[in-house]
CHARMM internal coordinates of N, CA and C (Angstrom, degrees):
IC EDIT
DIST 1 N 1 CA 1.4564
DIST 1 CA 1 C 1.5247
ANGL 1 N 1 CA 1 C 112.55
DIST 1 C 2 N 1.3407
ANGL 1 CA 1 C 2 N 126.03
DIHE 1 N 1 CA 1 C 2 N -24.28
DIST 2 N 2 CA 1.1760
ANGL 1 C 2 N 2 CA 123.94
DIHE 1 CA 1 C 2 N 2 CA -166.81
DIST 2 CA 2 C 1.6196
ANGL 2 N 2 CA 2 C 105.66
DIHE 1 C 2 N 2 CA 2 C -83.57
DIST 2 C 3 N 1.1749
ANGL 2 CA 2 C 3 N 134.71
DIHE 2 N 2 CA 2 C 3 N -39.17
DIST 3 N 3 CA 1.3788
ANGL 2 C 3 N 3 CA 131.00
DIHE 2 CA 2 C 3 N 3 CA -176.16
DIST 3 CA 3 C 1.6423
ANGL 3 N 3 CA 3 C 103.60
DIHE 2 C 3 N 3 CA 3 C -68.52
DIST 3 C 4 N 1.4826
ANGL 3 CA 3 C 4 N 105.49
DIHE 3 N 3 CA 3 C 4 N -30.23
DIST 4 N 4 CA 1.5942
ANGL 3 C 4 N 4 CA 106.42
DIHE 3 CA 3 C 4 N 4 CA 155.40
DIST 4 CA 4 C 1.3560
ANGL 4 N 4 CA 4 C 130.97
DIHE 3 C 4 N 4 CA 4 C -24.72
DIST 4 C 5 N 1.6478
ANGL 4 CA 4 C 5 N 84.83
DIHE 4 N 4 CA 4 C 5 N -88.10
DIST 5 N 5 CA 1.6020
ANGL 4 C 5 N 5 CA 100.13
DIHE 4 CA 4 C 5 N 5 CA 166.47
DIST 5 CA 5 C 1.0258
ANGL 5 N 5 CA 5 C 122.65
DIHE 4 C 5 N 5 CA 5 C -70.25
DIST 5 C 6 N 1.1434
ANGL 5 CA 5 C 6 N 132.53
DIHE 5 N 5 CA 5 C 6 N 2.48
DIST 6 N 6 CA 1.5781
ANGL 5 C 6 N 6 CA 122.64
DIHE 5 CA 5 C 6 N 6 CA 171.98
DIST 6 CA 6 C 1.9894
ANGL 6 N 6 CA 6 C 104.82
DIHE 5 C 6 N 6 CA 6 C -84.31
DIST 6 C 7 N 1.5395
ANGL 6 CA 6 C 7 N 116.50
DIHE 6 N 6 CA 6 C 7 N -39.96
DIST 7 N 7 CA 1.6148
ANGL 6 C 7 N 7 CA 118.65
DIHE 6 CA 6 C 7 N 7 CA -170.42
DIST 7 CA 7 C 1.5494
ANGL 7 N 7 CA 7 C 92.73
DIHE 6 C 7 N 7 CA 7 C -90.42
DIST 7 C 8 N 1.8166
ANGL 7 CA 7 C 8 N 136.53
DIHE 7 N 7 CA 7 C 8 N 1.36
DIST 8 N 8 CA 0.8997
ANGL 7 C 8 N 8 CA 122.40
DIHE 7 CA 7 C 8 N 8 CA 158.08
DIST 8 CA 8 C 1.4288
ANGL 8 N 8 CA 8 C 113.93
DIHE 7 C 8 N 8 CA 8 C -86.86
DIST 8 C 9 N 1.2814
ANGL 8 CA 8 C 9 N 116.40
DIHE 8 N 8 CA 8 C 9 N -25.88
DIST 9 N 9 CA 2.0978
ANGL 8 C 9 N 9 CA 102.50
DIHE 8 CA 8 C 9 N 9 CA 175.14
DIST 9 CA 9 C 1.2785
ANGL 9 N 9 CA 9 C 95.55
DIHE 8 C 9 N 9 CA 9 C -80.00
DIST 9 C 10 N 1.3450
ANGL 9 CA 9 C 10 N 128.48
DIHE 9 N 9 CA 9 C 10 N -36.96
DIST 10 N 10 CA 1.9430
ANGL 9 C 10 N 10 CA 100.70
DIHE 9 CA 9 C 10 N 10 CA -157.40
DIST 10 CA 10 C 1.3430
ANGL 10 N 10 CA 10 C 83.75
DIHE 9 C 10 N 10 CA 10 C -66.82
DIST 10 C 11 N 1.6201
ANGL 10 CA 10 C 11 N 134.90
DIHE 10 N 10 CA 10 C 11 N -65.33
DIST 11 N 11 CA 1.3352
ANGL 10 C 11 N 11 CA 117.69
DIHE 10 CA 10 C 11 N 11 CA -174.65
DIST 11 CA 11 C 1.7125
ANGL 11 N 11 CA 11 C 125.15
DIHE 10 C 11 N 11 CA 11 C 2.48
DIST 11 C 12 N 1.7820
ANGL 11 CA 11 C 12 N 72.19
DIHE 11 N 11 CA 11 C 12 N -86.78
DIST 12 N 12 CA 2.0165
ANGL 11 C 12 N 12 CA 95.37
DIHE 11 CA 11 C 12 N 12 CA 171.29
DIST 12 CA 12 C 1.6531
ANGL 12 N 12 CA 12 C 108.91
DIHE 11 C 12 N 12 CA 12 C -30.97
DIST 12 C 13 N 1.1426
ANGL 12 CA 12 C 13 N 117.69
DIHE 12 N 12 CA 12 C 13 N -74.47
DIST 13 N 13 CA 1.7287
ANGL 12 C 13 N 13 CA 117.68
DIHE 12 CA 12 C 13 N 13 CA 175.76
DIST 13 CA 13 C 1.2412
ANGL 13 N 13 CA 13 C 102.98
DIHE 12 C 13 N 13 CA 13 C -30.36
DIST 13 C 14 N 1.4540
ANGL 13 CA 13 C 14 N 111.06
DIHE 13 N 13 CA 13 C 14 N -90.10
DIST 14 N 14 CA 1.2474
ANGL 13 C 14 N 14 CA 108.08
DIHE 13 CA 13 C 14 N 14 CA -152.03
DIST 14 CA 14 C 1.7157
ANGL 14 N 14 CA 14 C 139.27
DIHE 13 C 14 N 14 CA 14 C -49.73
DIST 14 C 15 N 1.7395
ANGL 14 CA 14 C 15 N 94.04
DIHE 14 N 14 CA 14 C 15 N -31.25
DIST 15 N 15 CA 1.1143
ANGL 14 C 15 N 15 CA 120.33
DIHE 14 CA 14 C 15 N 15 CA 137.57
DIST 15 CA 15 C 1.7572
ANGL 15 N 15 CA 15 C 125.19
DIHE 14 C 15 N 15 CA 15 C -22.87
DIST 15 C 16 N 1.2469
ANGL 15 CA 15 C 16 N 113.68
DIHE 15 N 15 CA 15 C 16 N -56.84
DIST 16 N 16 CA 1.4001
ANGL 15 C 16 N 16 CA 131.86
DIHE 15 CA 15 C 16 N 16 CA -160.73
DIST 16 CA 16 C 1.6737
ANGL 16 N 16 CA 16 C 90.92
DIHE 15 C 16 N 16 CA 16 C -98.17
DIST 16 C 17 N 0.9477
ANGL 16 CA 16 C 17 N 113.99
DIHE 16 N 16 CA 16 C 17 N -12.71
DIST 17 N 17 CA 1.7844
ANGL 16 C 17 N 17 CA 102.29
DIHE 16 CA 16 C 17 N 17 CA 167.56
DIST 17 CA 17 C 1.2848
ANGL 17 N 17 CA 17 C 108.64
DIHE 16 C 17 N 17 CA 17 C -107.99
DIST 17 C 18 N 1.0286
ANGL 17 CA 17 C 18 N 131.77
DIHE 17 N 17 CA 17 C 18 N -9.29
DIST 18 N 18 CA 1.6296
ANGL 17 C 18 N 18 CA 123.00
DIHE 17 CA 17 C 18 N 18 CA 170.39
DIST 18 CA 18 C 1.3855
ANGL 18 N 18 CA 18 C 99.17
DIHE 17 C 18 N 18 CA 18 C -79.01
DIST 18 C 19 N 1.7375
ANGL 18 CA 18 C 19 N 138.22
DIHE 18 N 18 CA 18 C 19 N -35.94
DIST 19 N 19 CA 1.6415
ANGL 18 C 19 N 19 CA 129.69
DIHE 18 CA 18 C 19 N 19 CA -143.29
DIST 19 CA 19 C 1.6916
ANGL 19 N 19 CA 19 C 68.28
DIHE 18 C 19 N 19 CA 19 C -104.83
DIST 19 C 20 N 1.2059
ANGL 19 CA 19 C 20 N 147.87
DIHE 19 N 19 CA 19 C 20 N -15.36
DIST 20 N 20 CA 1.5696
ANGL 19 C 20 N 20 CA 126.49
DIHE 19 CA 19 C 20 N 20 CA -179.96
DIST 20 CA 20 C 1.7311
ANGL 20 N 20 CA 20 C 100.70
DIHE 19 C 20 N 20 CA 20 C -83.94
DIST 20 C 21 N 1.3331
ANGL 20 CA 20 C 21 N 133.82
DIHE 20 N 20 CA 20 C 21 N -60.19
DIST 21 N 21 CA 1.2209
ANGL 20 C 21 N 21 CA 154.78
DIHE 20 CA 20 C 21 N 21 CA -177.97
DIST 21 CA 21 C 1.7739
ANGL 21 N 21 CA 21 C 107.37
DIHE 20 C 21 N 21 CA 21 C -43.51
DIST 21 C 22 N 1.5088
ANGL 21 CA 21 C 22 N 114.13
DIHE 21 N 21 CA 21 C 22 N -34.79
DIST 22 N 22 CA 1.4130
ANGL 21 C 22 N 22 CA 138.66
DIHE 21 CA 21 C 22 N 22 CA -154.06
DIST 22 CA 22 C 1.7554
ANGL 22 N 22 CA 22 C 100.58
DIHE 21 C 22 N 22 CA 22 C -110.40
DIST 22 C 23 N 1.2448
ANGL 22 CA 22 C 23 N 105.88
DIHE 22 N 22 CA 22 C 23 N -31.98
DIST 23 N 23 CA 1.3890
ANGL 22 C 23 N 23 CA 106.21
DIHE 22 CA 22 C 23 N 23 CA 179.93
DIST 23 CA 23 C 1.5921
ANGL 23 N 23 CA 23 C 109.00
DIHE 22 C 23 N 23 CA 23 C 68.43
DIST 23 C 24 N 1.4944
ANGL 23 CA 23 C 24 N 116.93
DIHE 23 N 23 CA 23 C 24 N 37.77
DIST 24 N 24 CA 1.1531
ANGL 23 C 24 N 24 CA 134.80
DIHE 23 CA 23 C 24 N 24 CA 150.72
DIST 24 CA 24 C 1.5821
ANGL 24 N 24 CA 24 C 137.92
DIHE 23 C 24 N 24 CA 24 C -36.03
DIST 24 C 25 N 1.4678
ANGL 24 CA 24 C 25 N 108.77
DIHE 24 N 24 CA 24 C 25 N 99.55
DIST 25 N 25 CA 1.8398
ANGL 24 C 25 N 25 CA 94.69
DIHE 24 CA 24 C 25 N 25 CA -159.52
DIST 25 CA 25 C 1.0704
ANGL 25 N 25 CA 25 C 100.59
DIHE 24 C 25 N 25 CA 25 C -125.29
DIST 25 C 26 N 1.4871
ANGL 25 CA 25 C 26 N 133.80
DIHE 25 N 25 CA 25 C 26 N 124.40
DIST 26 N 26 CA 1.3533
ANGL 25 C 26 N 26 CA 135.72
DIHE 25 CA 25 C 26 N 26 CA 174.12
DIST 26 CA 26 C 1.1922
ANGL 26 N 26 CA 26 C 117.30
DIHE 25 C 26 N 26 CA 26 C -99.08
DIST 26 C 27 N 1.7144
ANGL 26 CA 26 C 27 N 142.89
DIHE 26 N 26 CA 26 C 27 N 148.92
DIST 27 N 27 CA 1.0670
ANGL 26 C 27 N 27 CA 118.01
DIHE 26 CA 26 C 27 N 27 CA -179.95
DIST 27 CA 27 C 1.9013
ANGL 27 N 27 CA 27 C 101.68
DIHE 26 C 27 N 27 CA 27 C -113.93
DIST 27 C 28 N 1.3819
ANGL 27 CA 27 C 28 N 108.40
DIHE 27 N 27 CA 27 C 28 N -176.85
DIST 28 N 28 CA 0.9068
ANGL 27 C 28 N 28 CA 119.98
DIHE 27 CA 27 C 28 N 28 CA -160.08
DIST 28 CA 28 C 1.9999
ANGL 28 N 28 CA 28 C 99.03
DIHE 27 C 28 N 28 CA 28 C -75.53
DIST 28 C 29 N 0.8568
ANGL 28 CA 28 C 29 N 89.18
DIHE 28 N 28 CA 28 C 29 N -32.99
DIST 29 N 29 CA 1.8333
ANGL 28 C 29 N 29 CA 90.33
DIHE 28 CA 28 C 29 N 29 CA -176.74
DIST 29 CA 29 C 1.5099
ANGL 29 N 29 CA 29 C 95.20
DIHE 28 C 29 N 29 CA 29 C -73.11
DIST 29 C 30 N 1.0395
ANGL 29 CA 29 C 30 N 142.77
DIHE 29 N 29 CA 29 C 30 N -33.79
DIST 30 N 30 CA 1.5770
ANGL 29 C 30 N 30 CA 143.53
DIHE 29 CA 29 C 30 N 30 CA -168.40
DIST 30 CA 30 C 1.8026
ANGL 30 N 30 CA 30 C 93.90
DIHE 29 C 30 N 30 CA 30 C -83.65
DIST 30 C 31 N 1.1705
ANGL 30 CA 30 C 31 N 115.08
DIHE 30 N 30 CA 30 C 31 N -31.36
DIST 31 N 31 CA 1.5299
ANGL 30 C 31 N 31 CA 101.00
DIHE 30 CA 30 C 31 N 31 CA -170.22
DIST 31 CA 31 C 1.8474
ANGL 31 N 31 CA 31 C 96.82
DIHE 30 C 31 N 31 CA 31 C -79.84
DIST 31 C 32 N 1.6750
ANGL 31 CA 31 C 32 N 106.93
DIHE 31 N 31 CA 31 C 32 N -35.14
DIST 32 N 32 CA 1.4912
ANGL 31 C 32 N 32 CA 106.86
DIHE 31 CA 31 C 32 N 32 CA -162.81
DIST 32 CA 32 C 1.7283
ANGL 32 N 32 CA 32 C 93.86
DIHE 31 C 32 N 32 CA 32 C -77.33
DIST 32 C 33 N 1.2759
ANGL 32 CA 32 C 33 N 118.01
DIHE 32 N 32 CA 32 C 33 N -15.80
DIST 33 N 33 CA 1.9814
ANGL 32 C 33 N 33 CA 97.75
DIHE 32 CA 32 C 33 N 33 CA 174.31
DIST 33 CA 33 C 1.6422
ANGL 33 N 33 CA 33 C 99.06
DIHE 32 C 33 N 33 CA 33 C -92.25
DIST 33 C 34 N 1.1758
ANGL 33 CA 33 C 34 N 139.66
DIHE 33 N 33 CA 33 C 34 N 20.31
DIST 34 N 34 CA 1.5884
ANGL 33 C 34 N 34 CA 137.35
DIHE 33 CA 33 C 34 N 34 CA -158.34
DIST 34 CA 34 C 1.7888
ANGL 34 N 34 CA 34 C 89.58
DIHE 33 C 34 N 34 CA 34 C -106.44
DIST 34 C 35 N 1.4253
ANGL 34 CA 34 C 35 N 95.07
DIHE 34 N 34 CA 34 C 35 N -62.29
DIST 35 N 35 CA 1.5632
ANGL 34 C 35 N 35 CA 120.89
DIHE 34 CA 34 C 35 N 35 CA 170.71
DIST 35 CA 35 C 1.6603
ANGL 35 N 35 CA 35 C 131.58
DIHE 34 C 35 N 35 CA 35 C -60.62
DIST 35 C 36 N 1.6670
ANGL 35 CA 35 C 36 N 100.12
DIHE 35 N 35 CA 35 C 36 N -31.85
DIST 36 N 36 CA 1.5752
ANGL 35 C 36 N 36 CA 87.93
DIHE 35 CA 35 C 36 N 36 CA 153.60
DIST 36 CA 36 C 1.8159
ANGL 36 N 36 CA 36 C 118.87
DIHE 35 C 36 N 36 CA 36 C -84.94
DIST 36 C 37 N 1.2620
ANGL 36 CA 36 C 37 N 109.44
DIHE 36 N 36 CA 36 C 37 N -22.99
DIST 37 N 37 CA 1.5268
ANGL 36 C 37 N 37 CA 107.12
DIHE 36 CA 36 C 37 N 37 CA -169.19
DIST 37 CA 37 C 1.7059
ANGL 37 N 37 CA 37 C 101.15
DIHE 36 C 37 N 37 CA 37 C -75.86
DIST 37 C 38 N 1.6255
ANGL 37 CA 37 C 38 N 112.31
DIHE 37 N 37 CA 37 C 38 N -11.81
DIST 38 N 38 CA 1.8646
ANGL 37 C 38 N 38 CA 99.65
DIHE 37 CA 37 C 38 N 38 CA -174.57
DIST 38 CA 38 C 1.7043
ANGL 38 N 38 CA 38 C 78.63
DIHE 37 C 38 N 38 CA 38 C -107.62
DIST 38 C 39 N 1.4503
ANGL 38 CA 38 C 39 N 135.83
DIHE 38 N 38 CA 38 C 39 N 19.98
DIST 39 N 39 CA 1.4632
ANGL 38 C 39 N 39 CA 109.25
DIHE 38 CA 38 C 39 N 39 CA 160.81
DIST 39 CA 39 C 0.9610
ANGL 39 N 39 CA 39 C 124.19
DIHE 38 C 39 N 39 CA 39 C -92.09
DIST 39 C 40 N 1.7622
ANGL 39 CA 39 C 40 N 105.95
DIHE 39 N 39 CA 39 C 40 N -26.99
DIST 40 N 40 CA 1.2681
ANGL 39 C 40 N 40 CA 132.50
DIHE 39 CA 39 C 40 N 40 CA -169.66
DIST 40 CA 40 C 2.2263
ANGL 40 N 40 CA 40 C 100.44
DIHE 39 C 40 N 40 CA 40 C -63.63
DIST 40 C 41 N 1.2725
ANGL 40 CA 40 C 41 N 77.27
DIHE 40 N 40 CA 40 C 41 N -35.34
DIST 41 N 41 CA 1.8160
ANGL 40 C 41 N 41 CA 81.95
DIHE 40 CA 40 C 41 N 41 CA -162.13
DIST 41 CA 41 C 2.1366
ANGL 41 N 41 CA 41 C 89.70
DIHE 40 C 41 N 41 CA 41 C -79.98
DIST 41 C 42 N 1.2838
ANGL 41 CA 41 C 42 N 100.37
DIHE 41 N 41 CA 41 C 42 N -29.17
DIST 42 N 42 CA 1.7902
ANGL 41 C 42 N 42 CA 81.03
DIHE 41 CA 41 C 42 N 42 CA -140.32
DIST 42 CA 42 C 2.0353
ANGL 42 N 42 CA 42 C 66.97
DIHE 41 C 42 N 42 CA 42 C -95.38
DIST 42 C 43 N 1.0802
ANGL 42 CA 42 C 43 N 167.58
DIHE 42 N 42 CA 42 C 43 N 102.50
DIST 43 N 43 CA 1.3917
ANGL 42 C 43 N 43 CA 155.46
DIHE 42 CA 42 C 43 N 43 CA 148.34
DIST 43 CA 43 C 1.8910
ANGL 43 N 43 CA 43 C 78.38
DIHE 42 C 43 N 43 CA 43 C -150.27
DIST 43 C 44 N 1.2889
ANGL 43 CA 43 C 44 N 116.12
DIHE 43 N 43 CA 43 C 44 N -43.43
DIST 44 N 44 CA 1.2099
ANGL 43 C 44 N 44 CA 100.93
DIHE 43 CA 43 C 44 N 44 CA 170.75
DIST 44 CA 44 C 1.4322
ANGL 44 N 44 CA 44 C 135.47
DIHE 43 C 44 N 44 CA 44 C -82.15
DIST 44 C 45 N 1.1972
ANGL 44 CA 44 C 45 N 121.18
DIHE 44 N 44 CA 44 C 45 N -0.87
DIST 45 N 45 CA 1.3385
ANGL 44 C 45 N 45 CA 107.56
DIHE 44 CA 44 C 45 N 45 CA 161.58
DIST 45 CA 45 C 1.5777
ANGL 45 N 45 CA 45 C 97.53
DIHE 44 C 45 N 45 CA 45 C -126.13
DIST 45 C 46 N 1.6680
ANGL 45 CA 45 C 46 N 127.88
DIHE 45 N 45 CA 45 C 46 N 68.37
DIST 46 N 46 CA 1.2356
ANGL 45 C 46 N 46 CA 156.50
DIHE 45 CA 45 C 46 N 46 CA 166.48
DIST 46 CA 46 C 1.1734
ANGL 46 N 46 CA 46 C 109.53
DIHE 45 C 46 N 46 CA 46 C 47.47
DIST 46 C 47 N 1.4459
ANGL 46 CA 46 C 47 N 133.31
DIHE 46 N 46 CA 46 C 47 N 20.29
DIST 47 N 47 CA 1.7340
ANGL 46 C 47 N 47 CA 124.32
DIHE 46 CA 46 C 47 N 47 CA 162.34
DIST 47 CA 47 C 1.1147
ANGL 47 N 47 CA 47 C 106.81
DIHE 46 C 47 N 47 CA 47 C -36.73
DIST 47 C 48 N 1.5571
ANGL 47 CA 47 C 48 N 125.25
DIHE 47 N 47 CA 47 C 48 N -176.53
DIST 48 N 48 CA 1.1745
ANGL 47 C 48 N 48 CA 142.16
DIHE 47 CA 47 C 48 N 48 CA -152.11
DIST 48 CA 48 C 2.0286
ANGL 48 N 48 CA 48 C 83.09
DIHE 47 C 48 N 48 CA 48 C -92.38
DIST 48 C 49 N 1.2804
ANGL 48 CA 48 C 49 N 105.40
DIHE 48 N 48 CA 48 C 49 N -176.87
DIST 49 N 49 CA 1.3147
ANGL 48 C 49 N 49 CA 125.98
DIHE 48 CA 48 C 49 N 49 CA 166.05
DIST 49 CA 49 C 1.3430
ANGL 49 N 49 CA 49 C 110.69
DIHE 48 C 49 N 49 CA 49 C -79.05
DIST 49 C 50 N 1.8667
ANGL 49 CA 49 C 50 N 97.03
DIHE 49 N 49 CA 49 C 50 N 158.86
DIST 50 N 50 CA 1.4877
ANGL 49 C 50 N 50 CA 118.49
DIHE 49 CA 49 C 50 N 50 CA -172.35
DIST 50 CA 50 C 1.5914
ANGL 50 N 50 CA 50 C 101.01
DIHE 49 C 50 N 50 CA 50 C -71.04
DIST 50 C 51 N 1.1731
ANGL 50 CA 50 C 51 N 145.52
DIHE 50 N 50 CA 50 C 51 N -11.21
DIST 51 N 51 CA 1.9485
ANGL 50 C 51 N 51 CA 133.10
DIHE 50 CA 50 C 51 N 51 CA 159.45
DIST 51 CA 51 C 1.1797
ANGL 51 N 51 CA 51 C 99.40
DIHE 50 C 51 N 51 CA 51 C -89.21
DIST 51 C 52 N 1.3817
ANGL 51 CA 51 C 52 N 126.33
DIHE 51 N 51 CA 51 C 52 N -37.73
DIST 52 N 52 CA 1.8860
ANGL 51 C 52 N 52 CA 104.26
DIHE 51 CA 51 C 52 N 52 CA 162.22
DIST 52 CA 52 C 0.8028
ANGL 52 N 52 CA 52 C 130.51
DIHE 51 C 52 N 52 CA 52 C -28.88
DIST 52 C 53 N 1.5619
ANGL 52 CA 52 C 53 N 104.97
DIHE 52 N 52 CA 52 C 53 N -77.03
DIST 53 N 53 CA 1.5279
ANGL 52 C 53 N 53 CA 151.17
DIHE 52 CA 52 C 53 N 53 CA -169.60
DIST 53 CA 53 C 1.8049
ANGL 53 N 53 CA 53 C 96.99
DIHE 52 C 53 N 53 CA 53 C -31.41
DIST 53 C 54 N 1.5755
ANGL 53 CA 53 C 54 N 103.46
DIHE 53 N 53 CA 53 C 54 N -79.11
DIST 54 N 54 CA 1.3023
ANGL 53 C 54 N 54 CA 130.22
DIHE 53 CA 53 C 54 N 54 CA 171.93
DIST 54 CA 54 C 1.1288
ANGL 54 N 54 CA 54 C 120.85
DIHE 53 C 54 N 54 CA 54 C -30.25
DIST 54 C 55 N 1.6870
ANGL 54 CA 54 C 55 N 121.37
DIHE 54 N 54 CA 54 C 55 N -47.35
DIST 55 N 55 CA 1.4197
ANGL 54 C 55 N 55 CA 122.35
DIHE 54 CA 54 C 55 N 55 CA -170.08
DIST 55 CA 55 C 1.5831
ANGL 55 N 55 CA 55 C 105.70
DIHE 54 C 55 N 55 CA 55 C -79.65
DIST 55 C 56 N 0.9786
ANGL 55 CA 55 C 56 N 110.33
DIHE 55 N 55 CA 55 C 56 N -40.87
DIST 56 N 56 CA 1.9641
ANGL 55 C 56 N 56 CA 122.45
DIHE 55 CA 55 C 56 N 56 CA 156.44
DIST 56 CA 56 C 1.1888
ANGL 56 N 56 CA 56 C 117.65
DIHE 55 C 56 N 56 CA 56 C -43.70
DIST 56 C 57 N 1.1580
ANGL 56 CA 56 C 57 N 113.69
DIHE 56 N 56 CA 56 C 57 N -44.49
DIST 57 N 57 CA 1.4456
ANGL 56 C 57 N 57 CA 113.61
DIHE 56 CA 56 C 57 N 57 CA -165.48
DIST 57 CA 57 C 1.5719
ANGL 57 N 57 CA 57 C 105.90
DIHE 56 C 57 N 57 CA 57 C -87.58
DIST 57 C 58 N 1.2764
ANGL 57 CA 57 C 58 N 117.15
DIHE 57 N 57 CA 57 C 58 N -24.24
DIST 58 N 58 CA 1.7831
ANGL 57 C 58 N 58 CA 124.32
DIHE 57 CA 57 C 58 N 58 CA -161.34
DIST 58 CA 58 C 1.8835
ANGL 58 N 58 CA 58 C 84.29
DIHE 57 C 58 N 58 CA 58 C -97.79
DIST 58 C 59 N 1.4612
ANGL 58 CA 58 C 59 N 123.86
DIHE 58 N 58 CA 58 C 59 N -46.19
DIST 59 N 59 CA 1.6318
ANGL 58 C 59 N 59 CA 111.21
DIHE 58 CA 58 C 59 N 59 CA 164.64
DIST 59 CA 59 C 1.4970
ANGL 59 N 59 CA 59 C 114.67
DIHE 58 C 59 N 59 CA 59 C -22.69
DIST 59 C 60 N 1.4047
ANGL 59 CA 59 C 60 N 85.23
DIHE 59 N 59 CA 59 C 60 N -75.16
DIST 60 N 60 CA 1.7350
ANGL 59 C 60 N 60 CA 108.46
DIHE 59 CA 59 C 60 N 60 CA -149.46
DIST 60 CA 60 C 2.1768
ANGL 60 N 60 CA 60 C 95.58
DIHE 59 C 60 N 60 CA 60 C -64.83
DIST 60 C 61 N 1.1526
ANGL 60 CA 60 C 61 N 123.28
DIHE 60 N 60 CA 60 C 61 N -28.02
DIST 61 N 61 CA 1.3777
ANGL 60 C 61 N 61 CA 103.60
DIHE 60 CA 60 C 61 N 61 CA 170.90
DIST 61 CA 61 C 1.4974
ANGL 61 N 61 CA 61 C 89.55
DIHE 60 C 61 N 61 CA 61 C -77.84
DIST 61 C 62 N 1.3369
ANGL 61 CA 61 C 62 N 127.16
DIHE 61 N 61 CA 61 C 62 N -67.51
DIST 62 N 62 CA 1.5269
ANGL 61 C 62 N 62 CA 109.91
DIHE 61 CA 61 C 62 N 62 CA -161.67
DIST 62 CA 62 C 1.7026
ANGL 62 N 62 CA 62 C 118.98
DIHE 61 C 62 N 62 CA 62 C -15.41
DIST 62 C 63 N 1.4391
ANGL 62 CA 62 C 63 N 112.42
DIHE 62 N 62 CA 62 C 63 N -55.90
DIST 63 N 63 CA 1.4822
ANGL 62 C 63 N 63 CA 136.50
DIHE 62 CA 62 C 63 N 63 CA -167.73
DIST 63 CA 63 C 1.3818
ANGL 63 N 63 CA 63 C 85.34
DIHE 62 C 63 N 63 CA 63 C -60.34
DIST 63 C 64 N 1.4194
ANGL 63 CA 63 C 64 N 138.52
DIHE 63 N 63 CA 63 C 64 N -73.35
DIST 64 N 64 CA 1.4214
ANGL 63 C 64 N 64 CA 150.24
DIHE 63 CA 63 C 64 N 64 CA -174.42
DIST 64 CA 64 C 1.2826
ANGL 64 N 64 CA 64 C 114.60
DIHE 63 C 64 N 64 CA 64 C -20.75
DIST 64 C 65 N 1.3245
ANGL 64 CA 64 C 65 N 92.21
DIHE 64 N 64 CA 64 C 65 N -72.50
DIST 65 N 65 CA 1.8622
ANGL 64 C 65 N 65 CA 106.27
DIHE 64 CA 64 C 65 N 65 CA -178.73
DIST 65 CA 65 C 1.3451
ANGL 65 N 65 CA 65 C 122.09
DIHE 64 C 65 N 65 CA 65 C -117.99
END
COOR INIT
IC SEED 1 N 1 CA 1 C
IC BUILD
């Protein structure tokens, strides 16, 4: 798991320096259809719930951009 998570944060970074560098702007309606379409997928194979889901998901762009 760890070499996992290790090519999943630099991802995340680097990621997060191109949408800073790029002037990358998402809006809030684009994050709330991002988050129903991965609830729709992940409620079926038992992820957490859609205010979970969401509060994770609205973090992890926060951190992003």
């Amino acid at each position: 798991l760890r070499p996992l998570a290790t090519k999943r944060t630099i991802w995340s970074l680097v990621l997060g320096e191109i949408a800073k560098k790029e002037k990358v702007k998402v809006s809030d309606s684009e994050i709330d259809t991002e988050i129903e379409n991965m609830t729709k997928l992940g409620t079926r194979q038992g992820f957490p719930t859609l205010n979970q889901l969401a509060q994770r998901y609205r973090e992890l762009c926060d951190k992003q951009l």
